[in-house]
N, C-alpha and C positions, 0 to 999 in steps of 0.2 A: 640313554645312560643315566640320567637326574631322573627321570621319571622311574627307573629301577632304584636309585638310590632312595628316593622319596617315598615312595611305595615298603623298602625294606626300613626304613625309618618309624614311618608311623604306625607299621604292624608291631614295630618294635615297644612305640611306646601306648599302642592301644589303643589308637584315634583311627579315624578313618577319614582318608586323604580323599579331601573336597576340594572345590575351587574357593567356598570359602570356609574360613573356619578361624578357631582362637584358641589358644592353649593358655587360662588364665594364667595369672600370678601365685595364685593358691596350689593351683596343681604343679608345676614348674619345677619345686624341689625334688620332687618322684619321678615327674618325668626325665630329670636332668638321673637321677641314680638308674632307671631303667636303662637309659641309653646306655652311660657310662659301664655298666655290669656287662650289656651284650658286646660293648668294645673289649673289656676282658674276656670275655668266653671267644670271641671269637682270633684275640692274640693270643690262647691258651690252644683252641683247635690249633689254627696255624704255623703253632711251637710247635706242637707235638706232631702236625706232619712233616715236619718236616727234620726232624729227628732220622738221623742216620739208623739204619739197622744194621746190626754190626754179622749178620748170621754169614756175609761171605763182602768179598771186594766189591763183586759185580751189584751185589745188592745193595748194599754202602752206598754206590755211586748214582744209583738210579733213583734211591731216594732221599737226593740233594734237590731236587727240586720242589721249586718253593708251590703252596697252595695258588689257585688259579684266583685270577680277581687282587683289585686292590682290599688293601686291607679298611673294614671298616672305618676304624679311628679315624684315616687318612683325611676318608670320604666324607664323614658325617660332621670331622673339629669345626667347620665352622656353622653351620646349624645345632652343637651342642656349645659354642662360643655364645653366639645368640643367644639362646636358652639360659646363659649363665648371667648375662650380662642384664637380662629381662628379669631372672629371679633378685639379681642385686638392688635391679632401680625399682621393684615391686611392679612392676609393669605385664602384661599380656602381651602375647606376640597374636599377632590381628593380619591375618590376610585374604585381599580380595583379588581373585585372577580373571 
């Protein structure tokens, strides 16, 4: 589930998910807007499926349900917490696995 998570993270922001790797200080502010953008498109998808259609009862009821998966935002606040916290102290986030 984290290695799904991590994997839809770093496509998101363009890198490619090593065991190691660094996401300076310099780039940090883009990557912090990249993420943030794809957590609204993907609460804008989400709205909108789950918008009732109003064409009869039965169909109204059947699409009350909610899109599959957690929601982005949920999964990614504290790797985009990080990311924030890294761009404030000027810092690079640096990892070795």
């Amino acid at each position: 589930m984290l290695s799904d998570l991590s994997e839809r993270i770093f496509t998101i922001l363009g890198k490619p998910l090593a065991q190691r790797g660094i996401l300076t200080a310099t780039e940090l502010p883009n990557l912090i807007l990249l993420l943030e953008g794809a957590i609204i498109q993907d609460q804008q998808r989400r709205q909108s499926q789950s918008q009732p259609q109003l064409e009869s009862l039965e169909a109204s009821s059947a699409s009350r349900t909610a899109p599959k998966g957690d929601p982005l935002g949920r999964r990614a606040f504290p790797f985009l917490e990080l990311m924030k916290q890294a761009a404030t102290a000027a810092e690079p986030i640096v990892w070795d696995i």
